[in-house]
Every structure is written in C-alpha cells, then in structure tokens.
N, CA, C and O atoms as CSV, one atom per row, in Angstrom:
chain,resi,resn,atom,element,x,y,z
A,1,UNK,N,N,0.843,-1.177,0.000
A,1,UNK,CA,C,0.000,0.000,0.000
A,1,UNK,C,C,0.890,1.242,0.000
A,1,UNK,O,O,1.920,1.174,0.670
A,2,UNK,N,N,0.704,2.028,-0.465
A,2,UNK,CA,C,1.595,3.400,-1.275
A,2,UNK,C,C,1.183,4.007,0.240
A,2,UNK,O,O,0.193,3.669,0.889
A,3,UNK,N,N,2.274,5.061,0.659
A,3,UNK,CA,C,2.488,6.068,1.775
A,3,UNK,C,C,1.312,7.013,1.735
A,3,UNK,O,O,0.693,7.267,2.769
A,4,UNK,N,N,0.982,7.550,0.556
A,4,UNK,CA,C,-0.431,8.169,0.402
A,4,UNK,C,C,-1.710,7.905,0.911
A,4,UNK,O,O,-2.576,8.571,1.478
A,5,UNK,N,N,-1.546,6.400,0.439
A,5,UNK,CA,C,-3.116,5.740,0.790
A,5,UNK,C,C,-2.930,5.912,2.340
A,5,UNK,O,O,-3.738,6.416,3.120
A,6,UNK,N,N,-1.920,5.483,2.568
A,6,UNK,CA,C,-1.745,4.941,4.324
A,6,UNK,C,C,-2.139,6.790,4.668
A,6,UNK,O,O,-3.180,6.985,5.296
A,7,UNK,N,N,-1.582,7.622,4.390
A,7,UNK,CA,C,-1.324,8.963,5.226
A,7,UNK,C,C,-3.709,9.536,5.155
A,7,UNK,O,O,-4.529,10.179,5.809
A,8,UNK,N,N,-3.617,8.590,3.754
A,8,UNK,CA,C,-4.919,8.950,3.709
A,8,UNK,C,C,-6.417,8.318,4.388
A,8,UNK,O,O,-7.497,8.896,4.515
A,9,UNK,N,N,-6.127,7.286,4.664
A,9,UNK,CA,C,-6.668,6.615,5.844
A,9,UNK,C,C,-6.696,6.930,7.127
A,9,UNK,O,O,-7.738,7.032,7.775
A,10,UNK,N,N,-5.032,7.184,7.779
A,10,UNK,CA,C,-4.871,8.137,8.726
A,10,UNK,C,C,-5.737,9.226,9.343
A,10,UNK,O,O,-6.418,9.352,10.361
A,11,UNK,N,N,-5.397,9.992,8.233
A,11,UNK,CA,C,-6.480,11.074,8.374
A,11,UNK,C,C,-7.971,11.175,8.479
A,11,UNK,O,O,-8.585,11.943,9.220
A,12,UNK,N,N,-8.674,9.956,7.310
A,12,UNK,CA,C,-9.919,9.969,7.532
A,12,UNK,C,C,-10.357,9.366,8.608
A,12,UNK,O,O,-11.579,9.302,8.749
A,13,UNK,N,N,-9.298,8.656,9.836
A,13,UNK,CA,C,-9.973,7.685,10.919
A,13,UNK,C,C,-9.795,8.791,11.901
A,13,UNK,O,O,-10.718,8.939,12.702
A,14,UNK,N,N,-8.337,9.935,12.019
A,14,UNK,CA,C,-8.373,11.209,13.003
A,14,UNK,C,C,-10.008,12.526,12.783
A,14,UNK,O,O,-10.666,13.164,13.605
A,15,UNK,N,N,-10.070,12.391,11.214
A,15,UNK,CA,C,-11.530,13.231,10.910
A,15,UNK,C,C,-12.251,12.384,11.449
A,15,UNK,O,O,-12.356,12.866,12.577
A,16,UNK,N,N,-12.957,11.255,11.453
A,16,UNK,CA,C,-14.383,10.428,12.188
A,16,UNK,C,C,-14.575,10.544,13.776
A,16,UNK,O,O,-15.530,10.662,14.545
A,17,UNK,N,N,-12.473,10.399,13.925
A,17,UNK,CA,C,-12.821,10.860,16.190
A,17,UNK,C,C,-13.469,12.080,16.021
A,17,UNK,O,O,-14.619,12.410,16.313
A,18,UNK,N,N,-12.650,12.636,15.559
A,18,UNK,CA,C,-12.778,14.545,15.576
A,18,UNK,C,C,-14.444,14.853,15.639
A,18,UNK,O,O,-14.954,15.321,16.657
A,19,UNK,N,N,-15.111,14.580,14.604
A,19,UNK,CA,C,-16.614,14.796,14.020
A,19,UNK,C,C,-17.695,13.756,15.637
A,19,UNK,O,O,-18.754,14.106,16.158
A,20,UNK,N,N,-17.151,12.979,15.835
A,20,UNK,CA,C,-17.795,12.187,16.805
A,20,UNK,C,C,-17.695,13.016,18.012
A,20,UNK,O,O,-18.711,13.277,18.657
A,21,UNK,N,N,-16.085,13.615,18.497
A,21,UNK,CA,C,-16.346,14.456,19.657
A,21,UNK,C,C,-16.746,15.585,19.435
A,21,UNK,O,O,-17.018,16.329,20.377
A,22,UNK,N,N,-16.900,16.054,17.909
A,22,UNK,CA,C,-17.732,17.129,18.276
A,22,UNK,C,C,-16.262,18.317,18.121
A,22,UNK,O,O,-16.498,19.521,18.211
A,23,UNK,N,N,-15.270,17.983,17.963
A,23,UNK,CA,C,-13.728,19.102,18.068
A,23,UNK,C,C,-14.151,19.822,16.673
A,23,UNK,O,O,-13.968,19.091,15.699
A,24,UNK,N,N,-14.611,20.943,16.419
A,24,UNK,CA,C,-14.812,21.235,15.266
A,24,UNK,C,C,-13.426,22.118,14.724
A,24,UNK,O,O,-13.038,22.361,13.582
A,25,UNK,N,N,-12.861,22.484,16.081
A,25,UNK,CA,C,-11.252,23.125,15.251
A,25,UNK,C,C,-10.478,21.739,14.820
A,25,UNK,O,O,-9.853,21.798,13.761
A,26,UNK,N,N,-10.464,20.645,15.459
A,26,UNK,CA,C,-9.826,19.476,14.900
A,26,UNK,C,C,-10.237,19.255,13.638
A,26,UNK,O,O,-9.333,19.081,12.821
A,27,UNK,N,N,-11.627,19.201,13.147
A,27,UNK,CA,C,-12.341,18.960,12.014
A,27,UNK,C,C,-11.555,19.903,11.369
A,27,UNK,O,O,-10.572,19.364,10.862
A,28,UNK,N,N,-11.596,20.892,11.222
A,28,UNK,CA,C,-11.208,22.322,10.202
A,28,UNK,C,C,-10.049,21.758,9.621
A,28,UNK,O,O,-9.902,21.699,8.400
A,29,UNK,N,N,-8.732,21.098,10.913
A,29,UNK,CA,C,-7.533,21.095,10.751
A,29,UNK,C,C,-7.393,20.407,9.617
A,29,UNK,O,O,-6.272,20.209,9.149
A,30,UNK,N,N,-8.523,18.352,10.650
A,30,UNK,CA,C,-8.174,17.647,10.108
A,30,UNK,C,C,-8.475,17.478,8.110
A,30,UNK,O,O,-7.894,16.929,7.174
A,31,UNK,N,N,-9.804,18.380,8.318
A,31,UNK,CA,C,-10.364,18.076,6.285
A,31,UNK,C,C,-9.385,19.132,5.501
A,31,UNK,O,O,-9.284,18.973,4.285
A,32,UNK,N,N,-8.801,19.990,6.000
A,32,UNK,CA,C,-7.487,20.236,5.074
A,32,UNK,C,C,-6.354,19.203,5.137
A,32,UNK,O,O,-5.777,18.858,4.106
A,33,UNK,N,N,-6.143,18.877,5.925
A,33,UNK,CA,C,-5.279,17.244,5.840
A,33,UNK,C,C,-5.822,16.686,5.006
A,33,UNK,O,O,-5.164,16.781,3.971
A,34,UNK,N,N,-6.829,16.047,4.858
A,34,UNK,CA,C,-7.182,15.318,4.272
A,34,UNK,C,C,-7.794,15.346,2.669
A,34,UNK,O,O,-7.865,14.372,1.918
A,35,UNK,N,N,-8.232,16.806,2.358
A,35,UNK,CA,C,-7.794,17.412,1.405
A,35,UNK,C,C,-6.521,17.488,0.559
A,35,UNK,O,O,-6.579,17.357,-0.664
A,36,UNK,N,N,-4.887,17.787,1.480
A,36,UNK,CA,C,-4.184,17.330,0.840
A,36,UNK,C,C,-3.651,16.101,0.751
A,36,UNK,O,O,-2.518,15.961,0.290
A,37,UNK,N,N,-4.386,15.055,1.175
A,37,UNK,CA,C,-3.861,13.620,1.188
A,37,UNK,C,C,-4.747,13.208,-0.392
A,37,UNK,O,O,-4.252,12.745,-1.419
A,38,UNK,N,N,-5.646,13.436,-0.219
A,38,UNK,CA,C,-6.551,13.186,-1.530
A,38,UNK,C,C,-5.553,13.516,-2.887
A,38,UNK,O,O,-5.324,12.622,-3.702
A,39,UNK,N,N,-5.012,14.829,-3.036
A,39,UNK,CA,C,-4.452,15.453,-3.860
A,39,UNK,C,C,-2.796,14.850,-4.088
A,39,UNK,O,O,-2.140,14.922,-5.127
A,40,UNK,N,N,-2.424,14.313,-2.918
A,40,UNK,CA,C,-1.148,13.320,-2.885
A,40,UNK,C,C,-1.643,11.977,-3.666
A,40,UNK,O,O,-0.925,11.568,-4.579
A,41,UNK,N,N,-2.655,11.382,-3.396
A,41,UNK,CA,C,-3.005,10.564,-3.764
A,41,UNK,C,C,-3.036,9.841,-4.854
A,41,UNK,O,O,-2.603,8.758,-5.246
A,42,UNK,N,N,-4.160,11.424,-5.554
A,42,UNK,CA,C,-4.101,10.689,-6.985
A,42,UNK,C,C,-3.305,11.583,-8.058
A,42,UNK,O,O,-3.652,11.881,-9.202
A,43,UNK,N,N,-2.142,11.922,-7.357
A,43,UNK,CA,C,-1.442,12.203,-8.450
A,43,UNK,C,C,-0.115,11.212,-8.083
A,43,UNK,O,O,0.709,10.990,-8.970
A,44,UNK,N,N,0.027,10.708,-6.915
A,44,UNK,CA,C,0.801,9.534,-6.864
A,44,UNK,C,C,0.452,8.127,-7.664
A,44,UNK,O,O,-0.652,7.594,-7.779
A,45,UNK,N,N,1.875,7.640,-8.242
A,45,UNK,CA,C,0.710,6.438,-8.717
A,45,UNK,C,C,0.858,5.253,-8.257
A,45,UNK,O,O,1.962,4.768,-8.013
A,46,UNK,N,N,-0.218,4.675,-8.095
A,46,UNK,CA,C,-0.840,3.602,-7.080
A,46,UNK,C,C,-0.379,2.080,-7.468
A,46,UNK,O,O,-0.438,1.708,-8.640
A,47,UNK,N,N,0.117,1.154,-6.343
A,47,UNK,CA,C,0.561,0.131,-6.746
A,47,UNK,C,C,-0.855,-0.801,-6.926
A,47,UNK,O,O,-0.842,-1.749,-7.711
A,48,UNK,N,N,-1.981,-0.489,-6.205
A,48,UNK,CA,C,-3.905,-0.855,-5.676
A,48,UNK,C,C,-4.429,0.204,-6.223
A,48,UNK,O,O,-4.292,1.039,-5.328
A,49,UNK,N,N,-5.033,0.826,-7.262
A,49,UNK,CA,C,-5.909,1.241,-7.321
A,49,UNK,C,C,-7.765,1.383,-6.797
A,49,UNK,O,O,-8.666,2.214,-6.684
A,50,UNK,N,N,-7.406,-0.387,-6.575
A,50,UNK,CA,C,-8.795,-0.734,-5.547
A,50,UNK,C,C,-8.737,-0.505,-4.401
A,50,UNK,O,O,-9.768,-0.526,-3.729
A,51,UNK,N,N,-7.540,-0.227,-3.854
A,51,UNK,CA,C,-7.958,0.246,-2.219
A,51,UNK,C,C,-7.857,1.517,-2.587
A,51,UNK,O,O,-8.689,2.063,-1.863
A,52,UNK,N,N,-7.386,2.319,-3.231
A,52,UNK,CA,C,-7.271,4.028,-3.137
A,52,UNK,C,C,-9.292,3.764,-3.307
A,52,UNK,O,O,-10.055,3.728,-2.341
A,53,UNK,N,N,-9.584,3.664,-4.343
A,53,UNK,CA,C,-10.777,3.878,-4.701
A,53,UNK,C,C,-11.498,3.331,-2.796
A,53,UNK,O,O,-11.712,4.175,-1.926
A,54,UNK,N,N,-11.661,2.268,-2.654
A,54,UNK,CA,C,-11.903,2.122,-1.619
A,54,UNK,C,C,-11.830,3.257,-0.416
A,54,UNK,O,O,-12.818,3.781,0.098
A,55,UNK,N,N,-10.661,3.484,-0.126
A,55,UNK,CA,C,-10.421,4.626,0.967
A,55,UNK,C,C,-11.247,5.573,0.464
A,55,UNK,O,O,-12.029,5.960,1.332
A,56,UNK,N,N,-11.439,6.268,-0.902
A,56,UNK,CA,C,-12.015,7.480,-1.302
A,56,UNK,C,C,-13.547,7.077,-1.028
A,56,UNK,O,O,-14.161,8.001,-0.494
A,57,UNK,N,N,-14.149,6.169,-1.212
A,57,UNK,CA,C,-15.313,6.041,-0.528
A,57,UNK,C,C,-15.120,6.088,0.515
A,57,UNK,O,O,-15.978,6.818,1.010
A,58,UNK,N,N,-14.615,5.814,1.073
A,58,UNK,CA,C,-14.915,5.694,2.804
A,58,UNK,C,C,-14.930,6.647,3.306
A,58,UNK,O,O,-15.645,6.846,4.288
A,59,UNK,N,N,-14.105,7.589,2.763
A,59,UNK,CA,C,-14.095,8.949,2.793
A,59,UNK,C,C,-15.129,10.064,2.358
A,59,UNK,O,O,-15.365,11.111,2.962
A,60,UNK,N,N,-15.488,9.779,1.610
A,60,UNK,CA,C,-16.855,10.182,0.838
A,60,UNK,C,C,-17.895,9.814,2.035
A,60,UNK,O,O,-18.159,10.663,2.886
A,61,UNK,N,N,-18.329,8.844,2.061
A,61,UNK,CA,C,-19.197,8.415,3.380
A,61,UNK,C,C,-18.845,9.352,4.461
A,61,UNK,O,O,-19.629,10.300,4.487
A,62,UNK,N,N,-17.833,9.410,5.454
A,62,UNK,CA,C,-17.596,10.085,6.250
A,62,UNK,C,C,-17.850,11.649,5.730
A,62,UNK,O,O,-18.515,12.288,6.545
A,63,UNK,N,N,-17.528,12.266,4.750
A,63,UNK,CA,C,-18.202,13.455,4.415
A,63,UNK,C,C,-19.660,13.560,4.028
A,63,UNK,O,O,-20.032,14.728,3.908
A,64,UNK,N,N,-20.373,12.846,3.854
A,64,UNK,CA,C,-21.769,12.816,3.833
A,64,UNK,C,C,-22.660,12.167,5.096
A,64,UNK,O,O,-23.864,11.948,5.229
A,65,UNK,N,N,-21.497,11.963,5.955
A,65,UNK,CA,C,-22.129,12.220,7.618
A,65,UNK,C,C,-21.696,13.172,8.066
A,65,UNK,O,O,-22.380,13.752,8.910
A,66,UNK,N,N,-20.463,13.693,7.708
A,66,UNK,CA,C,-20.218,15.322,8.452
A,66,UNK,C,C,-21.242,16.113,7.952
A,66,UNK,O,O,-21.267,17.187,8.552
A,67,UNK,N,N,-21.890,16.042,7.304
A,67,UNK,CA,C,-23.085,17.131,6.516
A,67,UNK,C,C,-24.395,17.316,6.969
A,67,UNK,O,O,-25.233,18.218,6.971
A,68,UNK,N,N,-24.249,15.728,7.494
A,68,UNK,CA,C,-25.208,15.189,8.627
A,68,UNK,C,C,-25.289,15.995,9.502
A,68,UNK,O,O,-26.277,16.704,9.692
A,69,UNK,N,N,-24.229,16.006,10.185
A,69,UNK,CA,C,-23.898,16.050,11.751
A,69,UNK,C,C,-24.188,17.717,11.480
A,69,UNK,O,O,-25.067,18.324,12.091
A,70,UNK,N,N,-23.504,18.205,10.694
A,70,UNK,CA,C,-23.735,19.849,10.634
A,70,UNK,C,C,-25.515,20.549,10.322
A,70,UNK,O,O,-25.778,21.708,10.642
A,71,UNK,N,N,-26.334,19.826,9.816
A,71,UNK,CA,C,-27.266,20.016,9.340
A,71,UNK,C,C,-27.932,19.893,10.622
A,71,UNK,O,O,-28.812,20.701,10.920
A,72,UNK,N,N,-27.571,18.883,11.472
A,72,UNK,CA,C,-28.720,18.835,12.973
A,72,UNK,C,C,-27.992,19.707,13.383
A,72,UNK,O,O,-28.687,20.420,14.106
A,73,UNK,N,N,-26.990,20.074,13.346
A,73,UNK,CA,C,-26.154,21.299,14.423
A,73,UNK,C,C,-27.013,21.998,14.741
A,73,UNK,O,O,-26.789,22.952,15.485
A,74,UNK,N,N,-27.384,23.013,12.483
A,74,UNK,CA,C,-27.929,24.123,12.717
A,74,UNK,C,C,-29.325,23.646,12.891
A,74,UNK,O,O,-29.499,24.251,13.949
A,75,UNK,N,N,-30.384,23.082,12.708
A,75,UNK,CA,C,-31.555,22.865,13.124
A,75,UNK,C,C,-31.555,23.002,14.555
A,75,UNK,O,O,-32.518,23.598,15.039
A,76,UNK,N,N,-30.928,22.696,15.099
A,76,UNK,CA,C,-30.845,22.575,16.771
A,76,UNK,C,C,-30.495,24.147,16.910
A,76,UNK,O,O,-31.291,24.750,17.629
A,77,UNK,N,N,-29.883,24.601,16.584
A,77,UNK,CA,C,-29.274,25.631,17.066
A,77,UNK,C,C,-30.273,26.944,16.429
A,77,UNK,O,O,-30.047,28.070,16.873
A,78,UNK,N,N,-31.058,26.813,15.681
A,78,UNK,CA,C,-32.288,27.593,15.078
A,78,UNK,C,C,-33.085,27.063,15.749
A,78,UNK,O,O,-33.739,28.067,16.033
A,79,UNK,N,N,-33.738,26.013,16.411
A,79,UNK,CA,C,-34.446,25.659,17.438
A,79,UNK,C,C,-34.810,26.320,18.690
A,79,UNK,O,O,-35.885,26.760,19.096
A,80,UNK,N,N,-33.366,26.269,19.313
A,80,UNK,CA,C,-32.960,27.361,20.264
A,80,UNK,C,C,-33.326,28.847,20.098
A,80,UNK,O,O,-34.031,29.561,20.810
A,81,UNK,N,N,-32.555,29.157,18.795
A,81,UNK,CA,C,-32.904,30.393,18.642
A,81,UNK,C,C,-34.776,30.946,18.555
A,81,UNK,O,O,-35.125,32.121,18.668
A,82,UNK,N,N,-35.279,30.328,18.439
A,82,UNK,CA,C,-36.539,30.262,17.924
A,82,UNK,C,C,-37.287,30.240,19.238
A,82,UNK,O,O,-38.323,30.889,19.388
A,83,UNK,N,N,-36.667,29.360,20.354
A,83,UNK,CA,C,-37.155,29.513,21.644
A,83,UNK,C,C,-36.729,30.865,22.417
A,83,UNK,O,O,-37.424,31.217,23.369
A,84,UNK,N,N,-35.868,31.453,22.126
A,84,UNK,CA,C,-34.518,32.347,23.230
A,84,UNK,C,C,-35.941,33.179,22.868
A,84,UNK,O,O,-36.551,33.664,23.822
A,85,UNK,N,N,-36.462,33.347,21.555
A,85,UNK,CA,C,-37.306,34.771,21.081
A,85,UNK,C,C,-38.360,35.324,21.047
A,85,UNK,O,O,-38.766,36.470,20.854
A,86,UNK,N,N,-39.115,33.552,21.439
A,86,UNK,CA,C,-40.315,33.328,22.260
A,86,UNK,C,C,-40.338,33.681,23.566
A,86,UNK,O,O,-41.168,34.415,24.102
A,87,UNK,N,N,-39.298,33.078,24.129
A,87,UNK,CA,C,-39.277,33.656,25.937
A,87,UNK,C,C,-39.094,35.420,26.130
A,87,UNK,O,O,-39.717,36.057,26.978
A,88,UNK,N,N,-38.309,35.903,25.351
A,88,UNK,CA,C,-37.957,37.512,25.031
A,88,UNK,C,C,-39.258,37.959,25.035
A,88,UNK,O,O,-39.740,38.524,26.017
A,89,UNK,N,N,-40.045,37.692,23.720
A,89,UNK,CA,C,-41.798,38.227,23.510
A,89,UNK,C,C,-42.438,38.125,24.957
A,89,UNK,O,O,-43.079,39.002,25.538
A,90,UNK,N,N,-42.078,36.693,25.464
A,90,UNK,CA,C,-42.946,36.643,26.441
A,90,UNK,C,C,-42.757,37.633,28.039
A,90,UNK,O,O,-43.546,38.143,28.834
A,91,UNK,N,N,-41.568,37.551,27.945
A,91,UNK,CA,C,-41.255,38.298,29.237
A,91,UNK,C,C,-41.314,39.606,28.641
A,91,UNK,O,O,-41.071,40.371,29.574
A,92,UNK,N,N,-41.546,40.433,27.363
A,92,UNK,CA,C,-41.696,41.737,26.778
A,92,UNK,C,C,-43.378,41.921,27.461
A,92,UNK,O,O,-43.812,42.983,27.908
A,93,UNK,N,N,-44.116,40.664,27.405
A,93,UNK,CA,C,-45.848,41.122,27.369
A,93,UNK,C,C,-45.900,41.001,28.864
A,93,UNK,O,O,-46.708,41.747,29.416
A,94,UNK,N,N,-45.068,40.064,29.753
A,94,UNK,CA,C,-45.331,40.036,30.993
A,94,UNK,C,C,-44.752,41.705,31.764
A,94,UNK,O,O,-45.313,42.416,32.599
A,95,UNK,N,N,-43.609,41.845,31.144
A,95,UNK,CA,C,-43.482,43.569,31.504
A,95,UNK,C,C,-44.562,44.639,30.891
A,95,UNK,O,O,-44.738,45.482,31.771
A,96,UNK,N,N,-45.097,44.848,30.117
A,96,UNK,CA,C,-46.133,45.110,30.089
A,96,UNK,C,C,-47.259,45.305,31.375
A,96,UNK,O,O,-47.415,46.112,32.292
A,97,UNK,N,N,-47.969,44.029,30.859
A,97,UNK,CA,C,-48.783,43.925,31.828
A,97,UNK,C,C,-48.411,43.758,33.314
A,97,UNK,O,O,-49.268,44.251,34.047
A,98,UNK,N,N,-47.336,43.182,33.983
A,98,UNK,CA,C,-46.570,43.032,35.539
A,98,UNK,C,C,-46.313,44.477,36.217
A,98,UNK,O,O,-45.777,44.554,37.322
C-alpha cells in the first residue's frame, strides 16, 4: 500500500474521532489534511488502485455524515434560537402587563 493511501486513511480515521467528539477546530484542521492527502493521492501512482478507490469512498461516506452532523447542528441551534425569542416576547408582554 503506497504512503499516500496509508497517510490517507490516517487522516480519515483522526476526521471520524474529531466529528464524533464534536472538536470542530480538529475537524477544520483535520479536512485540510485530508484534502491534501486526496491530492497526494491521486497524483501519486498507485501500486492498488482498488484500495485508493476504496479509501475514497470511505471517505466520501464520512463526508456525507459530516453534513449530517452539521445540518442537525444548525436545526438545533435555530431551534434554540426560535425559543430564546419566544421567551424575550414573552417576558416583553409580561413587563407590560406586571
């Protein structure tokens, strides 16, 4: 297995901790890593082409759960917001009337 693939695996198993705990400066770090491992990759040339392809799915997968994970972020976090502005109104009408 070529140093690439390996450096590129690496990375996508440090991005999956990262995204699981939630480290979103780790995330930042790690998908430019892994960005340039991709780009090492396939301009290196491969002794397996079936595992590069392989890793690049796996990788792919893991980016179409980070998209996941970001998409409930903001729903949750517009959730919140949506409550913070309700309680605001409400304690606006209770001063009012109190």
């Amino acid at each position: 297995m070529n140093v690439s693939v390996m450096q590129l695996q690496a990375s996508g198993a440090a991005l999956r901790q990262a995204l699981d705990s939630h480290d979103w400066e780790a995330v930042g770090r790690l998908d430019l890593e892994c960005r340039q491992a991709v780009n090492q990759a396939v301009v290196e040339p491969q002794d397996d082409p079936q595992t590069l392809a392989e890793c690049m799915q796996q990788l792919l997968a893991l980016y179409n759960s980070m998209i996941g994970v970001c998409r409930s972020g903001r729903r949750d976090a517009a959730n919140q917001l949506q409550h913070l502005q309700h309680s605001r109104k409400s304690a606006q009408v209770y001063q009012l009337f109190g």
